[in-house]
C-alpha positions in Angstrom: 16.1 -16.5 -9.4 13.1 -17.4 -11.8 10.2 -15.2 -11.6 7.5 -16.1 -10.2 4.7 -16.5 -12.8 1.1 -17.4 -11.2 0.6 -14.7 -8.9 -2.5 -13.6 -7.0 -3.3 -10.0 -6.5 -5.8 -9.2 -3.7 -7.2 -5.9 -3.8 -6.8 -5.6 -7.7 -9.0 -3.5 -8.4 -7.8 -1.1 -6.0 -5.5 2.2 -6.7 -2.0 0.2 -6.1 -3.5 -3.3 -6.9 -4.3 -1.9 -10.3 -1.0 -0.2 -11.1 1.0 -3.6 -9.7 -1.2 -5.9 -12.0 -0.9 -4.0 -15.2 2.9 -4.4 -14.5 2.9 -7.9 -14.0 0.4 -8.5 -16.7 3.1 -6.5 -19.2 5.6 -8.6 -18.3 3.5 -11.8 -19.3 2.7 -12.9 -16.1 -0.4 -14.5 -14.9 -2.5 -12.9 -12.4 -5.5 -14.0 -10.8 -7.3 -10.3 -8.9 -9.3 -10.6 -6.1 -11.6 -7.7 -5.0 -14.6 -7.2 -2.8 -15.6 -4.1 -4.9 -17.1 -2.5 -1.4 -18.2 0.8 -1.4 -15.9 2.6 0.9 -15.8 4.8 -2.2 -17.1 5.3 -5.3 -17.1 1.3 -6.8 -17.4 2.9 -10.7 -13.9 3.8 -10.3 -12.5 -0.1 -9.0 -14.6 -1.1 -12.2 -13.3 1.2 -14.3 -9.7 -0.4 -13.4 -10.7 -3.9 -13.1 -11.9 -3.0 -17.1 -8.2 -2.2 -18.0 -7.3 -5.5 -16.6 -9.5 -7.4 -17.9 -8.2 -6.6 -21.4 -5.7 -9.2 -20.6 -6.0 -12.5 -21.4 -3.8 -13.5 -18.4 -6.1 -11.7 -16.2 -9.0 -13.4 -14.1 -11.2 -11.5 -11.2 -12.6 -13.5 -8.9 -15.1 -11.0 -6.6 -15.8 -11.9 -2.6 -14.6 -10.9 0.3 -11.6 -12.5 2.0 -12.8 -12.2 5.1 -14.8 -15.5 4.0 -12.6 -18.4 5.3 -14.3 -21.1 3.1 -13.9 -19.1 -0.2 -10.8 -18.3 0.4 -9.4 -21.5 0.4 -11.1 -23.3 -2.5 -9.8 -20.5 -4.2 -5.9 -20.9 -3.2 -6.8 -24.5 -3.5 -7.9 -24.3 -6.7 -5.4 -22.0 -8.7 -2.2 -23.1 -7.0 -0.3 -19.6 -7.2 3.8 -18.8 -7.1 3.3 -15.4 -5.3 0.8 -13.7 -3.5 0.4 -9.5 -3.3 -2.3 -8.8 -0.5 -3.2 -5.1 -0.7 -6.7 -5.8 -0.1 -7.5 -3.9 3.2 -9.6 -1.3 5.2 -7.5 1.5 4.4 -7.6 5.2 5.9 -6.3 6.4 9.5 -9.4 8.3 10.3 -12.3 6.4 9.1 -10.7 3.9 11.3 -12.0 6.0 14.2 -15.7 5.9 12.6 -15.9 1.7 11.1 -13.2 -0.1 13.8 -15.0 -3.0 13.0 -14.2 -3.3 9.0 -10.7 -2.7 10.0 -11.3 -6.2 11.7 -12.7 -8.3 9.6 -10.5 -7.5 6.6 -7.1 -6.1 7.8 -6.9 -9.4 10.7 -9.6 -12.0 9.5 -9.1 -11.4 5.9 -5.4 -11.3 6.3 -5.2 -14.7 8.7 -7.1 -16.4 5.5 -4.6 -15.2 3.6 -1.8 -16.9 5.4 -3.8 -20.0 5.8 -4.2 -20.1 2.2 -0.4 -20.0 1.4 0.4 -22.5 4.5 -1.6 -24.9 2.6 -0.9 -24.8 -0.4 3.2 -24.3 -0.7 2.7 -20.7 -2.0 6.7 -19.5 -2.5 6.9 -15.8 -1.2 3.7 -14.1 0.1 4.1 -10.1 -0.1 1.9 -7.8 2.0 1.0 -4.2 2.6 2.2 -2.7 6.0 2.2 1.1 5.9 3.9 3.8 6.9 1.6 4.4 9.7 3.1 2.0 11.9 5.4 4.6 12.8 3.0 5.6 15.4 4.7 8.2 17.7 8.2 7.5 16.2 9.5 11.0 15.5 13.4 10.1 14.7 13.7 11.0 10.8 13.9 9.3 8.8 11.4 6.3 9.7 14.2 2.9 9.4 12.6 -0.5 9.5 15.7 -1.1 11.8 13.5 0.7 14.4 10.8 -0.3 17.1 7.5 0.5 15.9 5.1 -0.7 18.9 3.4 3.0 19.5 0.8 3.1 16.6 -1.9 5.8 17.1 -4.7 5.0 15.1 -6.4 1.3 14.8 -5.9 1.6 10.7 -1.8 1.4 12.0 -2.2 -1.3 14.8 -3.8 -3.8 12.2 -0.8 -2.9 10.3 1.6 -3.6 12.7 -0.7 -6.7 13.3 0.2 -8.4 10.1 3.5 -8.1 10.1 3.8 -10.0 13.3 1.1 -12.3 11.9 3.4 -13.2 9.3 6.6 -13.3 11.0 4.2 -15.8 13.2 3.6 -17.9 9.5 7.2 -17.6 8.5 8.6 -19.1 12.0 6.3 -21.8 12.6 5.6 -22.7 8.5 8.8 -21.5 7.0 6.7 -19.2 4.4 8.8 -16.8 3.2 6.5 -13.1 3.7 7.5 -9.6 3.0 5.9 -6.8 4.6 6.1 -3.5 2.6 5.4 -0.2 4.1 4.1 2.3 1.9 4.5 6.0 2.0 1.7 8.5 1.3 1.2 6.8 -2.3 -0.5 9.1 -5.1 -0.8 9.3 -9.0 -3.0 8.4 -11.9 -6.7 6.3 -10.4 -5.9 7.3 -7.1 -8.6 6.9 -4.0 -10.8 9.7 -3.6 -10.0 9.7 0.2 -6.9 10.9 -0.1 -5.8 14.6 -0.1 -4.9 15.0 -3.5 -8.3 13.8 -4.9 -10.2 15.6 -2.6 -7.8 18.9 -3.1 -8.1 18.5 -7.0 -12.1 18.1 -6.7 -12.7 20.8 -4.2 -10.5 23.5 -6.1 -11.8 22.4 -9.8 -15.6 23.3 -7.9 -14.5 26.3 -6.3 -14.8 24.9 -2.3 -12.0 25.6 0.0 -9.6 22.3 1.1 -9.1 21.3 4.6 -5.6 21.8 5.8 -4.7 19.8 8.8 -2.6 20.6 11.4 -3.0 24.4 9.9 -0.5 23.5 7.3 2.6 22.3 9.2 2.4 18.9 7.8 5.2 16.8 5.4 4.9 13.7 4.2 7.2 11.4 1.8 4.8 11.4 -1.1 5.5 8.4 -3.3 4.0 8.0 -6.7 2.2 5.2 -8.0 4.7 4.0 -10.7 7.5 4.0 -8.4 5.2 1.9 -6.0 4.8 -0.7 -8.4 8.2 -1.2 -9.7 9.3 -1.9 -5.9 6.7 -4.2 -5.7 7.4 -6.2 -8.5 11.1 -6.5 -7.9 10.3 -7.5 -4.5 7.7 -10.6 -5.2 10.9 -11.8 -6.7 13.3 -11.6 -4.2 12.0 -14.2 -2.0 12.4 -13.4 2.1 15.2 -15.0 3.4 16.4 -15.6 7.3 19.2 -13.3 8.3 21.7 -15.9 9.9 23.3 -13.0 11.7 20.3 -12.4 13.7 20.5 -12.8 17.5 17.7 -12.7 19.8 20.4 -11.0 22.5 20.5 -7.5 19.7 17.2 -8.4 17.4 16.9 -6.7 14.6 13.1 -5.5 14.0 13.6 -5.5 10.1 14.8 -9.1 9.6 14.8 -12.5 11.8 16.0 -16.0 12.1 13.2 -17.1 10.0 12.2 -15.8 6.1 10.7 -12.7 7.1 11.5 -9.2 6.1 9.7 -6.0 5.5 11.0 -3.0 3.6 9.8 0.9 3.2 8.6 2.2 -0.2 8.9 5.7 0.0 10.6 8.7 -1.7 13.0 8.9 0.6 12.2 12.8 0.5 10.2 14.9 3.0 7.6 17.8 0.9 5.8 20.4 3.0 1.8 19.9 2.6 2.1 23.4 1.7 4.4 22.8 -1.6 2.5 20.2 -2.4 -0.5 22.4 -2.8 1.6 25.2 -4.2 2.5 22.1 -7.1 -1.1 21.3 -7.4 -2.2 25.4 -8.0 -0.1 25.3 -10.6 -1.1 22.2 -12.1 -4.4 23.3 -12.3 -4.2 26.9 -13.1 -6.2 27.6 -9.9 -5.6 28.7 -6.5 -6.9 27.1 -3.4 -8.8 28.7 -0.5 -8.0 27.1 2.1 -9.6 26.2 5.1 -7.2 25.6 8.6 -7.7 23.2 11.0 -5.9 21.4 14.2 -4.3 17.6 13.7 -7.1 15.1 13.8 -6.7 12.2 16.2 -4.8 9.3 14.9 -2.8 11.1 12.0 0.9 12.1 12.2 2.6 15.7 11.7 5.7 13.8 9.7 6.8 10.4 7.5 10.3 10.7 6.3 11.3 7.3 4.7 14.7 5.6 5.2 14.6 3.3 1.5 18.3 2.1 2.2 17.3 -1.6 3.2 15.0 -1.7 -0.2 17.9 -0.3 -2.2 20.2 -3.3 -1.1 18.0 -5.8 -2.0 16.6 -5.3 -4.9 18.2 -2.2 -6.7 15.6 0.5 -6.7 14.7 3.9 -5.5 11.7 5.7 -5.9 12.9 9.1 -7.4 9.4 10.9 -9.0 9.4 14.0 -8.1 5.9 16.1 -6.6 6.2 18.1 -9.7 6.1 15.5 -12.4 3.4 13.0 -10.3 0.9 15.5 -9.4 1.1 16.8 -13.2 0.3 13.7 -14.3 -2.7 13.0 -11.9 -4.0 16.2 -13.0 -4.3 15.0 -16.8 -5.7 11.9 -15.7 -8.6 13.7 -13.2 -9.1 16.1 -16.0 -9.3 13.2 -19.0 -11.9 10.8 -16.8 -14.0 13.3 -15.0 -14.1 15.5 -18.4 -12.9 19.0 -16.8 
């Protein structure tokens, strides 16, 4: 199939917005970014991205939020796109249990705008950020799309779960081809500062003990930023079909009669929290003092991703290993914080 030229990019000037559009910008694509620049952290660092874009011709930012319905359509109205990536969202499991309400009006609202835009406006393939979260209580390793994932335990996850049936919703009655992509535990180079390696790298570098959850016995399928990005992009392109074997008697939560699918993007590897901070040490030349504390409501002990459905479809595996990724986000931290 031709690719897909005009695409739009919500959330661009976030951590995996930015990574996808410098991809699709290399490849000579057209990308229009949309991005609220909020302040759920630090906005100087979503500028300091959307600057990289920017140095792109093919690049245009377009800044509201997409919670606003009237917006929102002039713009889809207006540009026309091939493809659209929504990563724009409220992210974070436990600030969900402090801000439910942004979780709302971006992660449903923004999202139900979103569909509406591509509805009317013949988009060809819309691809969406589901997470890993949606899991929930799951605990049979590794996490398969093939699985029933109706037990989320934070609200961050149910909105998750919440769009892909939106979707499936869009691609039944409006034959919209969607793609939901669940992302594990994603990390690299302009990563968000919420996230454990950030805030492990800035408390160690300062000499302040990191909070260790669940007092340690934690793994997660870290999966860097580059290998995020290239499953992405290969997925815009292979446009959501209907699986004509599907049968309401044996359904099949991964696919459907209609063109909906949605895929993990993990490393298809479970790491120890405590490797990963024995990588980090070493990165930085530093130990950590740590600080040990119980699981906090709404996170999860374990994600293990099962990649086998992504594999099929489009030919990749994320294979970036802890050692090599968290290197690399140390020499980035050190290079733009200058330490």
């Amino acid at each position: 199939m031709k690719a897909l030229h005009k695409i739009l990019v919500t959330g661009a000037a976030g951590f995996i917005g930015h990574a996808l559009t410098l991809r699709l910008l290399a490849e000579g694509r057209s990308v229009v970014g949309l991005d609220n620049l909020n302040d759920y952290y630090d906005p100087q660092l979503k500028r300091d991205r959307l600057a990289e874009l920017q140095a792109f011709a093919a690049f245009h930012h377009v800044e509201f939020d997409m919670a606003d319905r009237e917006r929102t359509a002039a713009l889809f109205a207006r540009e026309q796109f091939d493809a659209v990536v929504n990563l724009a969202a409220q992210a974070g499991v436990r600030y969900s249990l402090i801000n439910p309400h942004s979780y709302v009006d971006t992660n449903l609202v923004g999202f139900v705008n979103i569909l509406e835009g591509c509805r009317h406006t013949g988009v060809k393939h819309l691809v969406y950020a589901s997470s890993s979260s949606v899991y929930g209580a799951n605990t049979r390793m590794p996490f398969s799309v093939h699985d029933n994932v109706d037990h989320p335990v934070s609200l961050y996850a149910a909105s998750k779960k919440a769009n892909e049936l939106m979707a499936h919703t869009y691609s039944h009655l409006f034959h919209i081809p969607t793609t939901g992509l669940r992302f594990f535990t994603v990390y690299g180079p302009w990563g968000r500062p919420d996230m454990a390696l950030f805030l492990f790298t800035k408390a160690i570098l300062e000499d302040r003990p990191i909070n260790v959850f669940n007092n340690g016995n934690m793994e997660r399928d870290f999966t860097y930023i580059d290998d995020i990005a290239e499953g992405v992009v290969r997925v815009i392109d292979h446009v959501a079909s209907a699986n004509s074997q599907w049968s309401g008697d044996q359904p099949d939560a991964a696919t459907s009669y209609c063109p909906w699918r949605v895929y993990n993007i993990g490393n298809n590897k479970k790491e120890k929290l405590m490797r990963y901070i024995e990588v980090l040490e070493d990165c930085l030349g530093k130990k950590a003092r740590k600080n040990f504390l119980p699981l906090q409501d709404g996170d999860v002990p374990a994600t293990y991703a099962d990649v086998a459905d992504l594999v099929q479809a489009v030919g990749f595996k994320p294979s970036t290993s802890i050692e090599q990724g968290i290197r690399n986000f140390v020499d980035w931290y050190r290079r733009y914080y200058r330490v």
